[in-house]
BAFI-3210 file (N, C-alpha, C; in Angstrom, 3 decimals, decimal comma, padded with zeros to 6 digits):
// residues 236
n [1|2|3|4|5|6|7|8|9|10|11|12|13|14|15|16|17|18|19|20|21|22|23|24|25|26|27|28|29|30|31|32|33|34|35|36|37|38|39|40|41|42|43|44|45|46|47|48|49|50|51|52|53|54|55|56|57|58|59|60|61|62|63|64|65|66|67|68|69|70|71|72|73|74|75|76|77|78|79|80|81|82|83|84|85|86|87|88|89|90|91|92|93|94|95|96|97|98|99|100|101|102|103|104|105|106|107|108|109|110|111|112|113|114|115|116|117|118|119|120|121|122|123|124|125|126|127|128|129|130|131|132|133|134|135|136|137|138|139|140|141|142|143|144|145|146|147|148|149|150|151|152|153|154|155|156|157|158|159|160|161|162|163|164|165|166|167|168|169|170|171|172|173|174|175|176|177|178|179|180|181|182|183|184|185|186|187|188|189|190|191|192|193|194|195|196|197|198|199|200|201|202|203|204|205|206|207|208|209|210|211|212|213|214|215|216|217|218|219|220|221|222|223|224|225|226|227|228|229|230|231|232|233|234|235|236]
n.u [000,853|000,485|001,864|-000,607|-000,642|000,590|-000,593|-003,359|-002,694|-001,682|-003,814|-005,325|-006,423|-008,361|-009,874|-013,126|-014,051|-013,337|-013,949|-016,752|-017,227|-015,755|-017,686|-020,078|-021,673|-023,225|-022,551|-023,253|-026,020|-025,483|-024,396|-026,481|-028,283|-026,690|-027,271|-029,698|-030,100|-028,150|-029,607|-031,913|-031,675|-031,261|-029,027|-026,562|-023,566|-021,598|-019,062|-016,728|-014,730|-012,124|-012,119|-011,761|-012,422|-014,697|-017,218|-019,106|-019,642|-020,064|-022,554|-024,223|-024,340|-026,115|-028,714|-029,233|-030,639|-030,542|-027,849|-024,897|-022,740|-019,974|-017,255|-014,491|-012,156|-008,478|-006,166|-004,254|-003,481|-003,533|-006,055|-007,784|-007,460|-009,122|-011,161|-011,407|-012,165|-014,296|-015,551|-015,680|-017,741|-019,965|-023,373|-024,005|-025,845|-026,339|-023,331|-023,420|-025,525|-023,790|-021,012|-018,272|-015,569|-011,775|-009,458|-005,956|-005,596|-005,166|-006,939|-007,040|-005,982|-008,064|-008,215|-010,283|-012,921|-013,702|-017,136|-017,758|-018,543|-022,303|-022,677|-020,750|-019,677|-017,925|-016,862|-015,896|-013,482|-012,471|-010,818|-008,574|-007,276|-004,436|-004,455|-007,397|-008,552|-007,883|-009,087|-011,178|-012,298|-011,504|-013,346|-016,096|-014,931|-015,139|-017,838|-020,845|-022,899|-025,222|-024,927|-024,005|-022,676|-021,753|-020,677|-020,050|-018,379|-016,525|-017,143|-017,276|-019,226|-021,849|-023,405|-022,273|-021,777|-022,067|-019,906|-017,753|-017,620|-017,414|-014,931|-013,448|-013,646|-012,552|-009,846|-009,034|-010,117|-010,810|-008,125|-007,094|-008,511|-008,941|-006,136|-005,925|-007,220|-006,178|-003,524|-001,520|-001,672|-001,615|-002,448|-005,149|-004,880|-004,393|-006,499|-008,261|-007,429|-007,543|-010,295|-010,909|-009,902|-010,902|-012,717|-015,865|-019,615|-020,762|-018,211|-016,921|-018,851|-018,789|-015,646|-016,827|-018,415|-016,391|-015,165|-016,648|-019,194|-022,851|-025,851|-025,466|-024,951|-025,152|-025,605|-026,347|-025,888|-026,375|-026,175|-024,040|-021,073|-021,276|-021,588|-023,274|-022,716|-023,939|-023,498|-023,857|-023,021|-023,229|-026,218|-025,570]
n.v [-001,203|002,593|005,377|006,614|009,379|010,708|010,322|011,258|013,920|015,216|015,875|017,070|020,142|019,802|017,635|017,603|019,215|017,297|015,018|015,436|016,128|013,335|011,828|011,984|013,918|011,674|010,830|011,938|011,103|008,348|008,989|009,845|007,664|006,334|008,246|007,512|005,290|005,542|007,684|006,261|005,648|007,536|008,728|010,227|010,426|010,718|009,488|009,887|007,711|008,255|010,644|012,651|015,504|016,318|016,002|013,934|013,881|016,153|016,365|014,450|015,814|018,144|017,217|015,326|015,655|014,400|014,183|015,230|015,355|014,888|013,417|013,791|012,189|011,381|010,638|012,249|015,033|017,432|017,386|016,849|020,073|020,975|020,252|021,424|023,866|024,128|023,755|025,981|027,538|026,461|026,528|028,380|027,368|024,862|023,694|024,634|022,895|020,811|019,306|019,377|018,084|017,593|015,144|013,975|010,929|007,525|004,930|002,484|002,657|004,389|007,025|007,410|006,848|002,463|001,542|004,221|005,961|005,950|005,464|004,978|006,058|005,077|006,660|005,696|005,146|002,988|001,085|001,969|001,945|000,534|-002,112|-003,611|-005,560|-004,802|-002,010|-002,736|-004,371|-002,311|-000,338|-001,568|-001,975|000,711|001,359|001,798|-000,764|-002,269|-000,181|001,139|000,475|002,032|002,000|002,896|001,938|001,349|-001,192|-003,954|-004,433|-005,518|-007,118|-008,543|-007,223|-004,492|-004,008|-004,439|-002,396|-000,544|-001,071|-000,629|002,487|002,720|001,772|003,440|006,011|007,021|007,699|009,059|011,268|012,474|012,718|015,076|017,169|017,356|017,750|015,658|012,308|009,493|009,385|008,979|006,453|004,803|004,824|004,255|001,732|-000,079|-000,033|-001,997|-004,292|-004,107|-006,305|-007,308|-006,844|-009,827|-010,741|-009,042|-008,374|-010,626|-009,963|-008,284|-009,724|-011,554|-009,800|-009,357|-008,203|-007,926|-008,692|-008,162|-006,698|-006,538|-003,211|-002,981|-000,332|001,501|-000,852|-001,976|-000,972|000,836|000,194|-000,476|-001,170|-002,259|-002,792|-003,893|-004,057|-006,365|-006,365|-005,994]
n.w [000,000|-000,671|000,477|002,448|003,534|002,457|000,135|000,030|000,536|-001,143|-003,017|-001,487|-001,998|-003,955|-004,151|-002,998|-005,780|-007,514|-006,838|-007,448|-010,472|-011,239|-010,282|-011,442|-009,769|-008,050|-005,752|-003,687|-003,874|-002,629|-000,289|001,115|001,023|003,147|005,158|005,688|006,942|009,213|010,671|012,242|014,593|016,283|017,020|019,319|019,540|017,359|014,924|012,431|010,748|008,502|007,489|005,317|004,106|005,458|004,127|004,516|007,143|007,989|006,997|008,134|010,602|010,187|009,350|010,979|014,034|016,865|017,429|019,505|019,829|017,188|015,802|013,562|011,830|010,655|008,515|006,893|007,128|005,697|004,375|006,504|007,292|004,738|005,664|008,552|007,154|006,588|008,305|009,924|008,423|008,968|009,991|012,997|014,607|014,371|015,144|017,698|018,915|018,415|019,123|017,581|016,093|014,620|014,192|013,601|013,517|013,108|011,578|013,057|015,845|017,888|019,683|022,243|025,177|025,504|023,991|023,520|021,112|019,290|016,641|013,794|011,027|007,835|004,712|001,626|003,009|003,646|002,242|001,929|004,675|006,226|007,716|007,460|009,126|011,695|012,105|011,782|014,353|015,930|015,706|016,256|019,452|019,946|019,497|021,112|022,989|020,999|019,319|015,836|012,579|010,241|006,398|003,621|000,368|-002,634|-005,084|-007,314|-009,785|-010,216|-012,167|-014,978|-017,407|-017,079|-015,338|-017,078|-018,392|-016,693|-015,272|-017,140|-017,185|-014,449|-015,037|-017,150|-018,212|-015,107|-014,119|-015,756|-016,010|-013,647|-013,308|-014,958|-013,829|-011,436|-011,760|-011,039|-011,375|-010,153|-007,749|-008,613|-010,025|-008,220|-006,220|-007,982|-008,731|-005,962|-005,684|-007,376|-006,597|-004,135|-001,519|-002,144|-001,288|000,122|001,074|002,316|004,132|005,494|006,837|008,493|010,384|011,646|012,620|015,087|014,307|014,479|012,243|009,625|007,198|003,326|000,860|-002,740|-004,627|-007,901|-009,297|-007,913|-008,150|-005,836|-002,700|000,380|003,800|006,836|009,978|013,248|017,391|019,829|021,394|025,364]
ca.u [000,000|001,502|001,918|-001,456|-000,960|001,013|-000,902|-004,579|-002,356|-001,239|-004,606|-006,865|-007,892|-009,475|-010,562|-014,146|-014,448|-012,790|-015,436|-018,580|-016,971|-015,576|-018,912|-021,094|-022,529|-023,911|-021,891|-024,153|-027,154|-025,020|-024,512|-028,264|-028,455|-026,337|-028,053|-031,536|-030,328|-028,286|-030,561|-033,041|-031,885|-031,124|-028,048|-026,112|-022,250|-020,608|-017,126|-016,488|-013,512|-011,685|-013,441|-011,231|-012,743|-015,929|-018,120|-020,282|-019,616|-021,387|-023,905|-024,728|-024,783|-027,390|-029,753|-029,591|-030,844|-030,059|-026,135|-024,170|-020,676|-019,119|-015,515|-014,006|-010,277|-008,105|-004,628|-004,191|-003,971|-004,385|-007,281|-007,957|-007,657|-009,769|-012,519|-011,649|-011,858|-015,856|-016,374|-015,724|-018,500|-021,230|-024,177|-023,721|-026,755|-025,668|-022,199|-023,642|-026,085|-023,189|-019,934|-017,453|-014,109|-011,390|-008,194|-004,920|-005,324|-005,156|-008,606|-006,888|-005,761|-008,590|-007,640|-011,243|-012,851|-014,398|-018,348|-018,206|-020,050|-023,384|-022,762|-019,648|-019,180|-016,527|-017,077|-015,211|-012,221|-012,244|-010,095|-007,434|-006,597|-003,341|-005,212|-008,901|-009,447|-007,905|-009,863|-013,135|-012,450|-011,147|-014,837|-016,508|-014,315|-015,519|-019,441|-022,007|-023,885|-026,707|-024,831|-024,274|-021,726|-022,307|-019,571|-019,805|-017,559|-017,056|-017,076|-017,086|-020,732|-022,636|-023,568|-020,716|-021,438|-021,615|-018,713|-016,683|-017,499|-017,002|-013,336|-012,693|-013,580|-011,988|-008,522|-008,154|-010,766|-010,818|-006,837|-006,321|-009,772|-008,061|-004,584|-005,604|-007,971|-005,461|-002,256|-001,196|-002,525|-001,157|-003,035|-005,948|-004,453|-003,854|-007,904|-008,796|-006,920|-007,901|-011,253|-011,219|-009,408|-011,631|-014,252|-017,307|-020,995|-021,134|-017,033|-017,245|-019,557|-017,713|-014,760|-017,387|-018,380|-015,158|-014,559|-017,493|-020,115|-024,034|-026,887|-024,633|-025,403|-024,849|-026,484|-025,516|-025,816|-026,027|-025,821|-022,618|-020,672|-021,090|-021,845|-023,518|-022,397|-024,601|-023,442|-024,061|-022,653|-023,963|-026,145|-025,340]
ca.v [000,000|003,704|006,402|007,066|010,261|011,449|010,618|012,164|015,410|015,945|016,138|017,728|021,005|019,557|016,295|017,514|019,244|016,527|013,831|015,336|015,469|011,472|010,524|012,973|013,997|010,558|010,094|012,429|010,407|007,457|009,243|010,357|006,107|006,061|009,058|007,138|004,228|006,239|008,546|006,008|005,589|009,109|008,610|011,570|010,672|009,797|008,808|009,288|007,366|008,631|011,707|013,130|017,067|016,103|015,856|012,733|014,383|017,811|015,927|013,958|016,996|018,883|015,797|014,563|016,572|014,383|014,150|016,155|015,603|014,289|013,582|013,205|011,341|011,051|010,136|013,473|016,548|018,587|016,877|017,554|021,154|021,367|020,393|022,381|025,493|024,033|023,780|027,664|028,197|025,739|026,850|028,473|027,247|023,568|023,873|025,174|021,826|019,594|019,294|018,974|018,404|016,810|014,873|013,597|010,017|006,425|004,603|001,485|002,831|005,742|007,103|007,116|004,886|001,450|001,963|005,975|006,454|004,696|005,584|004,926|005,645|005,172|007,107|005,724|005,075|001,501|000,394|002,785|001,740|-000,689|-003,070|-003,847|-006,717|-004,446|-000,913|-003,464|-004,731|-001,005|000,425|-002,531|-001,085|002,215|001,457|001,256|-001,977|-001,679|000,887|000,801|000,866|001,888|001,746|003,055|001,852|000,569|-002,402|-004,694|-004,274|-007,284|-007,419|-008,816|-006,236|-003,066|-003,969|-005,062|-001,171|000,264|-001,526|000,961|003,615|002,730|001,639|004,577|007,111|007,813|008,148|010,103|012,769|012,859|013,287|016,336|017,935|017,520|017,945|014,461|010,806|008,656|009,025|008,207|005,469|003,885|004,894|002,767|-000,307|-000,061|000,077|-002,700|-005,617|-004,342|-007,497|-006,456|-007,706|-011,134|-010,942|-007,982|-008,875|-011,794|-009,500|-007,298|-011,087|-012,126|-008,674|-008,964|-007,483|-009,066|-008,509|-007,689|-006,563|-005,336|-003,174|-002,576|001,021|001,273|-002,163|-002,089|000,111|001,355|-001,168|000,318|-002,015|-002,210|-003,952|-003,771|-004,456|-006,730|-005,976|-007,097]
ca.w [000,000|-000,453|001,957|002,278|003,704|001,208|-001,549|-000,070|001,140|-002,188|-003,808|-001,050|-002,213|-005,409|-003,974|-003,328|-007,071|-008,729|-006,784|-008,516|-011,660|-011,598|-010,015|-011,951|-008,131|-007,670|-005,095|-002,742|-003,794|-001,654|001,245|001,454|001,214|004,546|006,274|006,137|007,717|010,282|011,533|012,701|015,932|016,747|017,591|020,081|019,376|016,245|014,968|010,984|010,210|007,201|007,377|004,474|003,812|006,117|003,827|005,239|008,913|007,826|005,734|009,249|011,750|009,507|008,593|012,184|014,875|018,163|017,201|020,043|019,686|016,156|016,149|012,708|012,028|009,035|008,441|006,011|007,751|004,436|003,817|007,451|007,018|004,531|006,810|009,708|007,333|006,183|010,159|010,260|007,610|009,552|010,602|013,953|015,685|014,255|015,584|019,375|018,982|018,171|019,500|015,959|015,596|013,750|014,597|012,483|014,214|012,435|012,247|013,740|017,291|018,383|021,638|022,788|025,552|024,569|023,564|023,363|020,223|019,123|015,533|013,437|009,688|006,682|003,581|000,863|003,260|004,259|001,692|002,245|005,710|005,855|008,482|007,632|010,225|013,198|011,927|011,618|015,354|016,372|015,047|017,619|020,348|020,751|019,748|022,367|022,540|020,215|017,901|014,677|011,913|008,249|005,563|002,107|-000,608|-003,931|-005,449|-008,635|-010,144|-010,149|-013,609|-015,671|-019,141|-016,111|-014,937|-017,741|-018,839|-015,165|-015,205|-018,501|-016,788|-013,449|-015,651|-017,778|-017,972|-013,947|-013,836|-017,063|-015,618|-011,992|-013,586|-015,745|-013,208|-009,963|-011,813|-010,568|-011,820|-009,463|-006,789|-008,954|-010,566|-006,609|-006,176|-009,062|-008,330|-004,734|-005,705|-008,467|-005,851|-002,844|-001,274|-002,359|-001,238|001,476|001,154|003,361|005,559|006,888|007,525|009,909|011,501|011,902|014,072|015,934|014,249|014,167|011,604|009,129|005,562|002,113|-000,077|-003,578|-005,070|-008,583|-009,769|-007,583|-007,734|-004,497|-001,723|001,627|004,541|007,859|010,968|014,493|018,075|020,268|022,810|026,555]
c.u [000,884|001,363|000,827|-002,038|-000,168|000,312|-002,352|-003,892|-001,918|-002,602|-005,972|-007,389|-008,386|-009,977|-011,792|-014,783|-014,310|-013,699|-016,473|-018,060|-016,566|-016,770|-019,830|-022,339|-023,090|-022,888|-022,580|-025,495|-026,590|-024,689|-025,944|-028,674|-028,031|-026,708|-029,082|-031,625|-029,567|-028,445|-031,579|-032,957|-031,399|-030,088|-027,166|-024,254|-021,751|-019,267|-017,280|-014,989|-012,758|-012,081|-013,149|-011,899|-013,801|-016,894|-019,664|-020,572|-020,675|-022,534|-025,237|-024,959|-026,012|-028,535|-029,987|-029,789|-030,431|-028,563|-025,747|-022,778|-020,672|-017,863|-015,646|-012,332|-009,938|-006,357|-003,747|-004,574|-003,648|-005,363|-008,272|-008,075|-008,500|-011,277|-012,852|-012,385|-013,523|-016,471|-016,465|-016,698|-019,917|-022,084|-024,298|-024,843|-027,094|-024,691|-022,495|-024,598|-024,982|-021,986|-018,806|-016,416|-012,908|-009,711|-007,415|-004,974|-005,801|-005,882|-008,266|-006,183|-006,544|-008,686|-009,390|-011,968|-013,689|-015,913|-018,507|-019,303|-021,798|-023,769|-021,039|-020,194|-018,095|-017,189|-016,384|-013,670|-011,471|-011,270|-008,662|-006,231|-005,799|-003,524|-006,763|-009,524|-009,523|-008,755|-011,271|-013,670|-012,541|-012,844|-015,696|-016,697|-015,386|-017,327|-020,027|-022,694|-025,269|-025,934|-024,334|-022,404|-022,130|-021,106|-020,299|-018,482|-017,699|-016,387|-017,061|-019,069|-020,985|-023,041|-022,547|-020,335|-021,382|-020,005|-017,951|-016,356|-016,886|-015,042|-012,513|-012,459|-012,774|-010,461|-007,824|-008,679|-010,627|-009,222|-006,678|-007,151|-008,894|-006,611|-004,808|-006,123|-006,850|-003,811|-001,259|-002,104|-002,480|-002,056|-004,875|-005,704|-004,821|-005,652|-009,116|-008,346|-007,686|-009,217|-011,964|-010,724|-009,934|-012,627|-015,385|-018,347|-020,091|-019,306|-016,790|-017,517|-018,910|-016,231|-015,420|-017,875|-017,883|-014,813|-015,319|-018,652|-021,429|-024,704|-026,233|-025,359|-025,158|-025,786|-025,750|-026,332|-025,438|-024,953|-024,908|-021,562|-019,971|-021,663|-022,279|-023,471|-022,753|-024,253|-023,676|-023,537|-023,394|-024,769|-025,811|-026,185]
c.v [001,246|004,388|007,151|008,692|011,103|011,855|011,520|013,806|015,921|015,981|016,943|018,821|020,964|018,765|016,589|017,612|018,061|015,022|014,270|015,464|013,997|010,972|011,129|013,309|012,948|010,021|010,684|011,459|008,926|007,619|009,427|008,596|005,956|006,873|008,280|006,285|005,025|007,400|007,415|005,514|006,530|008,490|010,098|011,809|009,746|010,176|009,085|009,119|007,676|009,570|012,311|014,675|017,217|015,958|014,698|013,076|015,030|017,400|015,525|014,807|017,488|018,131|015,944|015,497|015,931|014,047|015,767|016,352|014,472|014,713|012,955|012,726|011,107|010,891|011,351|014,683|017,450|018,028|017,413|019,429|021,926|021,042|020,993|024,161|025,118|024,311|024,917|028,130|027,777|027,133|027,158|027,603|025,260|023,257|023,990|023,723|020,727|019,652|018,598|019,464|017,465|016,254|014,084|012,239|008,762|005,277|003,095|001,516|004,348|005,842|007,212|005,753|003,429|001,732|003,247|006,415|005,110|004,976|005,875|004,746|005,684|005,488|007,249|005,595|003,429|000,570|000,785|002,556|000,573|-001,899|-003,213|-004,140|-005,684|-003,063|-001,267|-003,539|-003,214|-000,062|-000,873|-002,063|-000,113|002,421|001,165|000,154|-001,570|-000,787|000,622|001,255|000,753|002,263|001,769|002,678|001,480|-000,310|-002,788|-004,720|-005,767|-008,134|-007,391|-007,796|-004,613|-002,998|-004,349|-003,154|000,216|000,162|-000,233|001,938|003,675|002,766|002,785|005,837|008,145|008,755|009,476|011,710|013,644|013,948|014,974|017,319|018,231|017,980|016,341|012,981|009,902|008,166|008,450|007,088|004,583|003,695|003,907|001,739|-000,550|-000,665|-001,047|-004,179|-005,461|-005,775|-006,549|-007,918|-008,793|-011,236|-010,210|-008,252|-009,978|-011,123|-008,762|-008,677|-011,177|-011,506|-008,922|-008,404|-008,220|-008,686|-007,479|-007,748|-005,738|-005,131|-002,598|-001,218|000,912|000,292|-002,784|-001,741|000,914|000,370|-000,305|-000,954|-001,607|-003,414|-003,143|-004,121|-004,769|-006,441|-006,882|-008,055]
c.w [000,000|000,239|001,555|002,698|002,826|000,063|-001,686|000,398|-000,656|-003,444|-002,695|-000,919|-003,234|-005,119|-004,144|-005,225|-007,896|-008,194|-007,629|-009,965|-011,994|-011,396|-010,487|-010,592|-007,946|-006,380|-003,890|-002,453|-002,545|-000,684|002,445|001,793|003,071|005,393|006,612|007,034|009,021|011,436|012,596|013,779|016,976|017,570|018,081|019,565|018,147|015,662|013,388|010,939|008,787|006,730|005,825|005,059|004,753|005,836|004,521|006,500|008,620|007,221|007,250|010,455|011,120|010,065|010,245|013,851|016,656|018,313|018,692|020,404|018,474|015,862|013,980|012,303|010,442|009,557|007,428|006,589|007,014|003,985|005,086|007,742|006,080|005,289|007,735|008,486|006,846|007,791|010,482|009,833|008,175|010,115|012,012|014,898|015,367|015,077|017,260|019,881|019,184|017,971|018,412|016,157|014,972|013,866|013,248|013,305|013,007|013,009|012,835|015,201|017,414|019,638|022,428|023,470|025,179|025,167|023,783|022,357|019,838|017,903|015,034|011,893|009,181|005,470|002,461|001,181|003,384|003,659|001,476|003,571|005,542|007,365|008,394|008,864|011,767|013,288|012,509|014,011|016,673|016,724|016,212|019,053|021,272|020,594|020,756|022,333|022,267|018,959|016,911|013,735|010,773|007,625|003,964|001,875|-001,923|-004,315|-006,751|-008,757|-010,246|-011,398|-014,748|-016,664|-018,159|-015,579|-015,817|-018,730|-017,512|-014,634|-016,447|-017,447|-015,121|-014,367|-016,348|-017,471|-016,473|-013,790|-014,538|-016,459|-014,343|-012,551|-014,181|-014,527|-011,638|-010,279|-011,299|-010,705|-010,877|-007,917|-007,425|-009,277|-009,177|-006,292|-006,845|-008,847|-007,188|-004,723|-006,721|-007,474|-004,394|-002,840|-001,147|-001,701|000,091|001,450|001,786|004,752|006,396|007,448|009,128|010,732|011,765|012,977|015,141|015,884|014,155|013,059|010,742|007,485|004,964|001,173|-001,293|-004,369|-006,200|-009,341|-009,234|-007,143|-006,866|-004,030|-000,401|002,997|005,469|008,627|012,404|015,643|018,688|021,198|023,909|026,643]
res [x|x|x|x|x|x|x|x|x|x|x|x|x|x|x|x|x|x|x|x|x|x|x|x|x|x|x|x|x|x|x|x|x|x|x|x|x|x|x|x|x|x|x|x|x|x|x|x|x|x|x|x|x|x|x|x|x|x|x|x|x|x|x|x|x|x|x|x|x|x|x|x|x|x|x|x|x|x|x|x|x|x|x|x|x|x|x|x|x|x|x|x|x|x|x|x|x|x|x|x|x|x|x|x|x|x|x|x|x|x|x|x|x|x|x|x|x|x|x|x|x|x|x|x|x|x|x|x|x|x|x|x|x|x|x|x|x|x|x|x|x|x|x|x|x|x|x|x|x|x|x|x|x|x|x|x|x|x|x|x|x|x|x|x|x|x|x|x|x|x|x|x|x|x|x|x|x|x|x|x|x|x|x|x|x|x|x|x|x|x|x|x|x|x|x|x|x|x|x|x|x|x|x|x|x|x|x|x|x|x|x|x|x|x|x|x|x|x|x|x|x|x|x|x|x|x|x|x|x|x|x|x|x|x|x|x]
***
């Protein structure tokens, strides 16, 4: 794997623009997927792992009204910075509701104590981290019994002729778009592979069993694609 903080610091003040152009904004429509499911147990403290820019954080303070402290974490503190400077622009009477802020810490040792939050997401990071199994078990950890963990990513489409056209566009098209638009290819290039040899669908899910997780499931997002992963900790 490469120095992952290298390679998101050297693209993060275009990252957001240069997402809605690769994903033609459909990549919002998949977060709005993971708001629905976690909102519905009004959850007070949550964790986004991989926060990158914050987007999925700030998406989840708004939306969710009994949130009162969200911590976000990244391994890129210029990616990190661009989130603190969105947290300046928040909505003050959001911000006074809900205790936001954002650390340079690595989503497989979080200094917080075990079951703090009762909501944990990953938005497009999960495949980035250079330990899955101990992130998966890490994310366990610090949930409350009963709370929840949701995980966007993407995957290999399900339908052999989608994906045998989605591989194009992951192989050349994404790199060559990234490369012109960021000044640098490479880190797309790493984005696309990443994203072409991730476990998609029930290959997943047995990694979040394996950690510890129960009532575990995937949903697939345009044909594929994207994958929305729901697991849970046990209760006592």
């Amino acid at each position: 794997m490469p120095d992952t903080e290298a390679l998101f610091d050297s693209i993060a003040r275009s990252y957001d623009s240069i997402n809605d152009y690769l994903s033609f904004g459909i990549h919002r429509y998949w977060r709005q997927q993971l708001l629905k499911r976690g909102q519905k147990n009004s959850p007070q403290k949550l964790l986004d792992l991989c926060t990158g820019t914050g987007d999925l954080l700030f998406l989840l303070i708004r939306q969710i009204s009994s949130l009162k402290e969200a911590i976000g974490i990244d391994i890129s503190n210029k990616m990190l910075a661009e989130a603190r400077d969105k947290l300046s622009k928040q909505n003050k009477n959001i911000l006074q509701r809900c205790n936001t802020a954002f650390f340079q810490i690595s989503a497989t040792k979080v200094p917080f104590p075990e079951s703090y939050f009762d909501l944990i997401t990953i938005g497009f990071g999960i495949r980035n981290v250079p330990q899955i199994d101990s992130t998966l078990q890490e994310c366990r950890r610090l949930l409350q019994p009963g709370g929840k963990l949701l995980i966007l990513e993407f995957g290999r489409p399900i339908n052999p002729l989608v994906n045998r056209f989605y591989q194009i566009y992951l192989r050349v098209i994404l790199p060559t778009l990234g490369g012109l638009l960021s000044g640098t290819k490479k880190p797309y290039k790493y984005l696309a592979t990443s994203a072409i040899e991730f476990p998609r669908g029930n290959a997943f899910t047995s990694l979040m069993e394996a950690a510890g997780f129960t009532d575990n499931s995937a949903h697939p997002l345009l044909w594929g694609i994207c994958w929305l992963y729901e697991g849970s900790k046990r209760l006592n």
